[in-house]
N, C-alpha and C positions, 0 to 999 in steps of 0.2 A: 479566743478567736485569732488574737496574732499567733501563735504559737501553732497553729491550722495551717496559717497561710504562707507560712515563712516560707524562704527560699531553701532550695537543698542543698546538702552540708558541700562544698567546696572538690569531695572526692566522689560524689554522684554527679555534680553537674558534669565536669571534664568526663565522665564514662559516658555522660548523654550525647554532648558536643563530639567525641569520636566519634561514637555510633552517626552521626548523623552527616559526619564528613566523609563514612565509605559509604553515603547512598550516592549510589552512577547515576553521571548526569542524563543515562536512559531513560530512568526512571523517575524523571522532572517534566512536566509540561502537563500541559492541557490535553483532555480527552474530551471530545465531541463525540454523542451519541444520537445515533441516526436509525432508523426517526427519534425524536427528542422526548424520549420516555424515560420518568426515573426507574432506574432499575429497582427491581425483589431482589429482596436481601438475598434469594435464592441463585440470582443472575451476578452476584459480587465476583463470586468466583471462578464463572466461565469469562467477566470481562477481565480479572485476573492472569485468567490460561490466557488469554489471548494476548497481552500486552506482553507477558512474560514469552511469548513464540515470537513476536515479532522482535526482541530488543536479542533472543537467539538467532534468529537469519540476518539481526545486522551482525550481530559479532562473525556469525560462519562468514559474512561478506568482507568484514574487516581482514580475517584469516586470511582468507585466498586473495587478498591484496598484499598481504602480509606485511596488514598495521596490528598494531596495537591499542586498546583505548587509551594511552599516552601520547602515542604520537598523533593523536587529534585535536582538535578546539571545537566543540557542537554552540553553532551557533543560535542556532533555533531549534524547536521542537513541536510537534504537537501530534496527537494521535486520534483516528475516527473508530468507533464502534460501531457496526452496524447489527444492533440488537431487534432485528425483525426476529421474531418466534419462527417461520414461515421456513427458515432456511434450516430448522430440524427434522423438518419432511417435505425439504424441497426437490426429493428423491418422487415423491407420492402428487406435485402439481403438473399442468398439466404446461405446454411450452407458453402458451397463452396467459394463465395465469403468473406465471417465472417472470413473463416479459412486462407484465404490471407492475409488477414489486418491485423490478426494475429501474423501470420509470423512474419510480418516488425513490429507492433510492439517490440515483443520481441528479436531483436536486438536493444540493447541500443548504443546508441553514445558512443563515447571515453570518453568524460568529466564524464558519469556516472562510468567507471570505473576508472577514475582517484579520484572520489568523494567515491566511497563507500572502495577504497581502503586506504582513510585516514581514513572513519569509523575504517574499519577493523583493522586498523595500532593503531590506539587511544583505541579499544578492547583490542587489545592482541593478535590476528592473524589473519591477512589480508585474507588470503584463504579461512582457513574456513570461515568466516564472509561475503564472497561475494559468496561462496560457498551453505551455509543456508540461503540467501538472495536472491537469485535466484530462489527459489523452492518457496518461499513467495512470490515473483512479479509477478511469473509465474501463481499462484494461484490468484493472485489480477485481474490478466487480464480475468482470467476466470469470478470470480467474474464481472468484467464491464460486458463483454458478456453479462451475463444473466439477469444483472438488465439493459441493453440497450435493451435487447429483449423484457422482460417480463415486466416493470416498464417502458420503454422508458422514460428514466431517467436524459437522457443527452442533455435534450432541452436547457436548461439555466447554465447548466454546463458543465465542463469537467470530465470524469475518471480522478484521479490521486490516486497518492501513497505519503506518506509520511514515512522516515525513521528517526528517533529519536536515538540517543544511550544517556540514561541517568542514574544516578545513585540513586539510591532509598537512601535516606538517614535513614532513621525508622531503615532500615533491612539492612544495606551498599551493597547494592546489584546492580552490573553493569547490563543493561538490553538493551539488544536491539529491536526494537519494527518496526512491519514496520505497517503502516496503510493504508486503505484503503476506498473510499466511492463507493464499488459494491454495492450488495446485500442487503446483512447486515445478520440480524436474520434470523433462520428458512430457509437458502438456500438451494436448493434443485439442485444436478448439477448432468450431464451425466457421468459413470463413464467406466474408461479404464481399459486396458488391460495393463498389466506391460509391454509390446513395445508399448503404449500410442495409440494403433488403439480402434474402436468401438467394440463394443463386439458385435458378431454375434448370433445369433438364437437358436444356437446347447445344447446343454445340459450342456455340460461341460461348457462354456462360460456363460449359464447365471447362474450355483449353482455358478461358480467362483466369479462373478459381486455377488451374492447374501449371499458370504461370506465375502467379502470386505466392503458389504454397511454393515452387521452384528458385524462383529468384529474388523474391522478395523474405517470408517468415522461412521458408526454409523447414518447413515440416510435411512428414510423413505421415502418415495413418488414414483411417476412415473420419467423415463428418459427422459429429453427433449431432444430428438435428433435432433431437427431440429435446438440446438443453437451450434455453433461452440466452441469447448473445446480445449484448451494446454494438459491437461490431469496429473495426476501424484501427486494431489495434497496429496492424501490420503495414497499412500505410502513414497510420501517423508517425511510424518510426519512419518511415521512407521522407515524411516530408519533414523532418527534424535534421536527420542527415543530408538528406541532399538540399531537397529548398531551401532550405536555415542555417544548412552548414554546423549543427550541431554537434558536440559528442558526445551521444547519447548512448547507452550498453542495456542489456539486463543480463542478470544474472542469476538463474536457476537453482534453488536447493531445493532438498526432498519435502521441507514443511512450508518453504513461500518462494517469494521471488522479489528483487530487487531493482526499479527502474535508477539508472543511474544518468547526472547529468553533469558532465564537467563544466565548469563555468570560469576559470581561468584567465581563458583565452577572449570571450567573450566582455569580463567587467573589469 
């Protein structure tokens, strides 16, 4: 039986210890899955595709900063899954039904506020940070929406998010980042009413919608109303920068998109 259990000979252990000194600290932390179902062995692999998409749209974000994963420190990490079946024919429900499943998502379990509160705590202040983080998730779920509607996108994967707080070392700049694999580039979403309802027909309502998509989001195209929205995304950017005074950015690629949040200046 000792001879079973012995330890490995002196030139396996060292090949095991490298191997486990090149896993990227992407690839560390906690995954929250929403709703809180253990996955079918079946579903290992699309929460797989999915963690491995979002730790790709942070490195393309790294790129077009033009960092490196060296010139970072990750201070925190943690990633959400959002494994509803629902969003593999979320193409085939009806807007009514999208906006249900919605709902429930966007109530996160306990463990996510216990998780984004040591984010916020390792910032500099827990509130705000879960506070401007919420308007970013909120906008991430929009985002699945329509790339499940329009892209039906979520055959082999899951929606999720990824939150990151890392330090830019170039520029010593604290950064908090949340990512996402929706849309991506070029999204084009239905836009609300500052109480988050549809905007109706009448005059005023749609110069208002056609001031916001102008000077505000800054987008072009038709409203898809047929995909269910959270709504809000485009002035809670407005009130981070201007009422908060924030530095807030996102940034566009073809498989997600990245809310970004300098915190520098602020902690």
């Amino acid at each position: 039986m000792k001879a079973a259990t012995a330890s490995l000979p002196k030139k396996e252990s060292g090949r095991k210890n490298r191997k486990d000194r090149r896993i990227s600290p992407l690839k560390v932390g906690p995954v929250i899955y929403q709703p809180e179902d253990t996955l079918l062995d079946k579903d290992r692999l699309k929460k797989d595709m999915t963690l491995s998409e979002l730790n790709h749209v942070f490195r393309l974000y790294l790129t077009k900063k033009g960092l490196r994963m060296k010139d970072i420190s990750i201070l925190g990490l943690f990633s959400v899954i959002f494994n509803d079946p629902q969003f593999t024919h979320w193409h085939d429900l009806s807007k009514r039904e999208q906006s249900d499943a919605l709902t429930k998502l966007v109530r996160m379990p306990d463990v996510y506020d216990e998780l984004i509160k040591k984010i916020g705590s390792t910032a500099g202040d827990a509130q705000i940070i879960k506070s401007v983080v919420k308007d970013a998730y909120q906008n991430a779920i929009d985002s699945f929406s329509h790339a499940a509607y329009l892209q039906k996108k979520y055959n082999d994967r899951f929606p999720g998010f990824k939150i990151v707080l890392f330090v830019d070392q170039i520029s010593q700049t604290l950064i908090l980042t949340l990512i996402d694999n929706g849309f991506g580039e070029k999204i084009i979403k239905p836009k609300k009413s500052h109480t988050g309802q549809d905007y109706s027909d009448d005059f005023i309502s749609r110069f208002i919608d056609w001031l916001i998509r102008r000077y505000v989001e800054k987008e072009e195209g038709p409203v898809k109303r047929e995909i269910a929205y959270t709504g809000g995304q485009g002035m809670a950017l407005k009130k981070l920068r201007i009422e908060l005074g924030m530095n807030v950015d996102l940034h566009f690629f073809t498989t997600g998109a990245i809310f970004e949040l300098k915190l520098k200046s602020f902690f």
